[in-house]
C-alpha positions as CSV (number, residue, x, y, z in Angstrom):
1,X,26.9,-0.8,12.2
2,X,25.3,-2.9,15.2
3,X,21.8,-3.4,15.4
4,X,21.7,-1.5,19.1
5,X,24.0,1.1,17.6
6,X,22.3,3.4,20.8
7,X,24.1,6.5,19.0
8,X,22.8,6.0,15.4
9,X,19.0,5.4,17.2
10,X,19.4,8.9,19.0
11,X,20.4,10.6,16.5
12,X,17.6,9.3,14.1
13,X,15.9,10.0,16.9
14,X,16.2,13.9,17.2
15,X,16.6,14.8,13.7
16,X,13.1,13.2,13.1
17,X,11.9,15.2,16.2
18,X,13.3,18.2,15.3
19,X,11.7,18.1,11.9
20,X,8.2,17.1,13.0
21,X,8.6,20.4,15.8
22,X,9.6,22.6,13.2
23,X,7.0,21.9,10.6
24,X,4.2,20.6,12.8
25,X,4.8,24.2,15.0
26,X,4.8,26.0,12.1
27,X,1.0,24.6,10.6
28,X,-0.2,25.0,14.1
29,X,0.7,28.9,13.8
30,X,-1.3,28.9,11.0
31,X,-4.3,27.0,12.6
32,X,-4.6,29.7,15.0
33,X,-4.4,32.5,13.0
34,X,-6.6,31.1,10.0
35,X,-8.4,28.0,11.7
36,X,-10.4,26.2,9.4
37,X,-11.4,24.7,12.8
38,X,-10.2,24.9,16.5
39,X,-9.7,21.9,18.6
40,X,-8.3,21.7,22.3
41,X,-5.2,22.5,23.8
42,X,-5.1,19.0,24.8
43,X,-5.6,17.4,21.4
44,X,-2.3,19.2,21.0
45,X,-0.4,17.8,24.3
46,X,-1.7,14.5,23.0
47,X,-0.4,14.7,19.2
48,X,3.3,15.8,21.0
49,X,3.1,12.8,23.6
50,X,1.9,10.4,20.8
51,X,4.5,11.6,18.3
52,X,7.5,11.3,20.5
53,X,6.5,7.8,21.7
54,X,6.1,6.8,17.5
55,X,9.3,8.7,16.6
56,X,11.1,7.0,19.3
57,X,10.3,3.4,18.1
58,X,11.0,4.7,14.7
59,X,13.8,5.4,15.4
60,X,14.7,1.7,16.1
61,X,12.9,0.4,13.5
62,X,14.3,2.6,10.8
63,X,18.3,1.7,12.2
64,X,17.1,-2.3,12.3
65,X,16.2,-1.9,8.3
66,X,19.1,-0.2,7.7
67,X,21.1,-3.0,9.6
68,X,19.4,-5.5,7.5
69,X,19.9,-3.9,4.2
70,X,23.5,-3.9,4.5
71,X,23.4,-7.3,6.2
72,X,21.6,-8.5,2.8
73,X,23.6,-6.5,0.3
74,X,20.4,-5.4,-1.2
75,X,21.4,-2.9,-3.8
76,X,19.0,-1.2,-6.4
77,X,18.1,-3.2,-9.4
78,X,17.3,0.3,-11.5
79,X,18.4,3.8,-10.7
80,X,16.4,6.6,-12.7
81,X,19.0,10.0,-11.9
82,X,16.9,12.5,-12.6
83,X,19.4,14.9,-11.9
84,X,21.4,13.8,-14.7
85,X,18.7,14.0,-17.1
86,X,17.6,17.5,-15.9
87,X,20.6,19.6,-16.2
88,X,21.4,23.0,-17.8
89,X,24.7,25.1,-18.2
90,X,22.5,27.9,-17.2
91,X,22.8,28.3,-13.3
92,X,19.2,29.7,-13.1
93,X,17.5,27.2,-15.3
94,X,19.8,24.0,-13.4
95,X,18.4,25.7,-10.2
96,X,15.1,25.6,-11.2
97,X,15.7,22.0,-12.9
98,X,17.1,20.7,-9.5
99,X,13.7,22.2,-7.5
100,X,12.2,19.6,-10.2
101,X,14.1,17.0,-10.2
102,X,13.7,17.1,-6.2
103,X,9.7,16.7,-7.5
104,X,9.5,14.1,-9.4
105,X,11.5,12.0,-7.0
106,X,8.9,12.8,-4.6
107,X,6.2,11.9,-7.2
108,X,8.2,8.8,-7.9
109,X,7.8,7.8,-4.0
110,X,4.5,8.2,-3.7
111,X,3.5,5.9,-6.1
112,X,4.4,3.4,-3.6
113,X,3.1,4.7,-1.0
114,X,-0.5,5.1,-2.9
115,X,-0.7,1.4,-3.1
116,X,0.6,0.9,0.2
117,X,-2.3,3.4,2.1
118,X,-4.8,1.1,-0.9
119,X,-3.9,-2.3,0.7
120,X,-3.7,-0.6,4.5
121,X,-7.5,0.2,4.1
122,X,-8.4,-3.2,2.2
123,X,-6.4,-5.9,3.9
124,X,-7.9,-6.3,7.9
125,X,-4.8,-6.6,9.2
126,X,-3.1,-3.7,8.3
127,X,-6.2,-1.6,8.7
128,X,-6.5,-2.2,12.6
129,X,-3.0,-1.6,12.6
130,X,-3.5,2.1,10.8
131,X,-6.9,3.0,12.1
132,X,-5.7,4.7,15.0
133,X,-4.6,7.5,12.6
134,X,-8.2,7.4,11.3
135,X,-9.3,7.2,14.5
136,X,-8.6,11.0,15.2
137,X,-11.0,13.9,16.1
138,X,-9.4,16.5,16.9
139,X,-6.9,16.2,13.6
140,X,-4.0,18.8,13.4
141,X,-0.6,19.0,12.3
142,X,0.4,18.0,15.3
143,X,-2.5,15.6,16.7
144,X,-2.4,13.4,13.3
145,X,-0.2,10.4,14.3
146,X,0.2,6.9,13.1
147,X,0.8,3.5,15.5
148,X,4.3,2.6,16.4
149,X,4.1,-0.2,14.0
150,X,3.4,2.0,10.7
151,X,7.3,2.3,10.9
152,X,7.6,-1.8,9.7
153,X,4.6,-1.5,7.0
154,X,6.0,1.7,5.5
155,X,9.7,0.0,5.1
156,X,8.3,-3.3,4.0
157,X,5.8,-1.7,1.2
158,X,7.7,1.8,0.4
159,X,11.4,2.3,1.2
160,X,12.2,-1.2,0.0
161,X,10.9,-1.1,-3.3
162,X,12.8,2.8,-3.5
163,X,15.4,0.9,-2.4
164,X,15.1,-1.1,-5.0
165,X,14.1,1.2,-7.6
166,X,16.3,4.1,-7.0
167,X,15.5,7.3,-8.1
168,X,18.3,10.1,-8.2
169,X,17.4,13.9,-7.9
170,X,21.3,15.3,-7.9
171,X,21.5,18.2,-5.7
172,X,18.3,19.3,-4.7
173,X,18.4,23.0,-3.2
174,X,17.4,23.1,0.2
175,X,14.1,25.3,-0.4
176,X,13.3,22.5,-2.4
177,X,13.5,19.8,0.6
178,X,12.1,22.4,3.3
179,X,8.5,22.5,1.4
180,X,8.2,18.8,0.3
181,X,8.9,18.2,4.2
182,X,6.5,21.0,5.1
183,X,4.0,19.9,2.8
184,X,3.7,16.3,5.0
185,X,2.7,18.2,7.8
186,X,0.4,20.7,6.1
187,X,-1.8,17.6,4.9
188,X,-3.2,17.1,8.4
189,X,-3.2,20.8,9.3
190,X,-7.1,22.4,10.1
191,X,-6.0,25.8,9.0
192,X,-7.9,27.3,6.2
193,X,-4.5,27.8,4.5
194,X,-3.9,25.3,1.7
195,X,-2.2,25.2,-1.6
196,X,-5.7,25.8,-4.1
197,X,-5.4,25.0,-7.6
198,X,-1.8,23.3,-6.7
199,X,-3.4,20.8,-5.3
200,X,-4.2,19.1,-8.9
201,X,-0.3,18.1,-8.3
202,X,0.6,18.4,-4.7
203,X,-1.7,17.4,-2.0
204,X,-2.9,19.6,0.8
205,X,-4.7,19.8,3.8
206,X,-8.4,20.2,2.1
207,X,-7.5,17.6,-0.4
208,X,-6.8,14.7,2.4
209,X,-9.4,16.2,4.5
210,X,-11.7,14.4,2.7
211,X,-9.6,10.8,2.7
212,X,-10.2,11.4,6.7
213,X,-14.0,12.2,6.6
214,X,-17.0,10.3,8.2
215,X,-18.9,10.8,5.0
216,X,-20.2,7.9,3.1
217,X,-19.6,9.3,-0.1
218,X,-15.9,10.2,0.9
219,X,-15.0,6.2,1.0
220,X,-11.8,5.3,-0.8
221,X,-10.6,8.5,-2.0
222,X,-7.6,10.7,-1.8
223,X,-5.2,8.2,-1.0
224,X,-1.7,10.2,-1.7
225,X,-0.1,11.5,0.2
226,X,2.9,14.2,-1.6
227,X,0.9,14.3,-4.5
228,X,-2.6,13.7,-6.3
229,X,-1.4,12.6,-9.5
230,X,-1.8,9.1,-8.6
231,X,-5.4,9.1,-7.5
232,X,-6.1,11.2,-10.6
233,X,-4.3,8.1,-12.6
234,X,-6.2,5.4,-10.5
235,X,-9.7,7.1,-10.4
236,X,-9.9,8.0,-6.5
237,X,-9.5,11.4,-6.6
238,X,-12.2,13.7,-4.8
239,X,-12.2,17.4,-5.3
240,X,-13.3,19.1,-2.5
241,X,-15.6,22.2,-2.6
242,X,-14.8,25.2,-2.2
243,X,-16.5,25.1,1.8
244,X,-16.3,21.2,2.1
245,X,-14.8,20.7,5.4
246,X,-16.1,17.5,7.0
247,X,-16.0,16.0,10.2
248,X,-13.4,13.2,10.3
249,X,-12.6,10.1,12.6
250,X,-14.1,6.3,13.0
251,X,-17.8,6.1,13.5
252,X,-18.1,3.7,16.8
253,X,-14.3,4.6,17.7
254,X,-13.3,6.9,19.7
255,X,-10.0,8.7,19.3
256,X,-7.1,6.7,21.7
257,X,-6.7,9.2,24.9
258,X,-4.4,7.6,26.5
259,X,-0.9,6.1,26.0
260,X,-2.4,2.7,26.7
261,X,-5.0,3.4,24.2
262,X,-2.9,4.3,21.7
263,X,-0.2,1.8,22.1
264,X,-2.9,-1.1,22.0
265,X,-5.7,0.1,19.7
266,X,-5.1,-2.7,16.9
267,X,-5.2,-5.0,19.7
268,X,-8.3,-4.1,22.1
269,X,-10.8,-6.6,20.7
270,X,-13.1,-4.6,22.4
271,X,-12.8,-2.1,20.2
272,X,-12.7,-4.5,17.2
273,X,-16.1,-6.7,17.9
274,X,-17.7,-4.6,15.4
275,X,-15.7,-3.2,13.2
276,X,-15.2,-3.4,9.2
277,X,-12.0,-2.9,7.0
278,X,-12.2,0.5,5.6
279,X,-12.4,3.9,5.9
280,X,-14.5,5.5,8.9
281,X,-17.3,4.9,7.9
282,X,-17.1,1.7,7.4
283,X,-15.7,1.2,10.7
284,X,-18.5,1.2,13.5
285,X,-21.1,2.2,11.3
């Protein structure tokens, strides 16, 4: 495998695409038919332009880690198969034991991925670089994406450890994948359609509503993002009520318009003169 494997990027390329359209269609369906709130037609046209440019650069930053790994050898140190240790005769019950196995991988995952989204709001580095995401208005399913460089963070402080600590699931049925993948997309979604009592497990739209609000007393919460198991571990969990629905984005920052804008937003020190690590409202405020 070369590092400018052109074939390997394109193909990364429009399997990630076609992924994100599927899903990220799907929740906007359901934000027009049960809108928790409605937002423009061209907070939409945005969220598509912004999410090919990111899945694009993804794409080459997700072959170049691959390269690397097999450059390095790096091979996991532990591997928990939790397909092995969840496994019945009974087709039914394996079925069902698969769905879970499929789970608590995810779970697994995101217990590096909590720590990572921790240190992205406390160290000031890697905040500018994932404020744009916070930086959003008009947030959707399909207006909700991150900078071009989350990509290098995200391998750096999530798939490498994974990599390292592997975690089996054996054959996970395809149901099984289609709503842990839809479930990444309903998180950002403003429909009024979310997974209710669930959510003490698997995170939701309403549930990380809240980790995007401009409300002081929404600081450092709801940091998972598959589920909220780890903030209920690590004490950041915020239950939202049953009409909580706040306004979200940074306070002093307006929401990147234009490629430009949104290609340089960690960089502008314009926007920067003022601002604080942290959540929105610490930013601007």
């Amino acid at each position: 495998m070369h590092v400018l494997d052109v074939y390997q990027i394109t193909n990364i390329f429009l399997e990630s695409l076609k992924l994100v359209v599927i899903f990220a269609t799907v929740c906007a369906a359901l934000e027009l038919l049960f809108p928790a709130h409605r937002y423009t037609f061209a907070s939409y046209v945005r969220g598509v332009r912004n999410w090919i440019i990111r899945l694009g650069i993804g794409a080459f930053i997700w072959h170049v880690y691959a390269v690397s790994l097999g450059w390095l050898g790096v091979k996991p140190l532990v591997t928990i198969d939790f397909g092995a240790l969840l496994y019945s005769d009974n087709a039914i019950i394996n079925n069902g034991l698969a769905v879970l196995s499929g789970v608590l991988v995810a779970i697994a995952g995101d217990f590096f991925y909590y720590w990572m989204h921790r240190a992205q709001h406390a160290v000031p580095f890697l905040w500018r670089l994932h404020a744009s995401h916070h930086s959003i208005r008009e947030l959707t399913a399909w207006n909700s994406h991150h900078h071009i460089s989350e990509p290098i963070i995200y391998a750096g402080l999530v798939a490498l450890p994974l990599k390292l600590f592997h975690f089996e699931s054996g054959v996970v049925p395809a149901v099984a994948m289609t709503l842990i993948t839809f479930q990444t997309h309903l998180l950002h979604s403003s429909s009024r359609i979310n997974l209710g009592p669930l959510r003490y497990i698997i995170g939701d739209n309403k549930f990380h509503r809240i980790h995007h609000s401009c409300e002081a007393h929404h600081r450092h919460r709801n940091y998972g993002s598959f589920t909220t198991i780890w903030d209920t571990i690590f004490l950041t969990a915020y239950w939202p009520k049953k009409n909580e629905w706040p306004e979200v984005g940074l306070r002093g920052q307006p929401e990147p318009l234009t490629v430009r804008d949104y290609v340089m937003f960690p960089f502008d020190r314009r926007r920067w003169r003022r601002a604080k690590v942290g959540s929105g409202v610490e930013a601007g405020s």
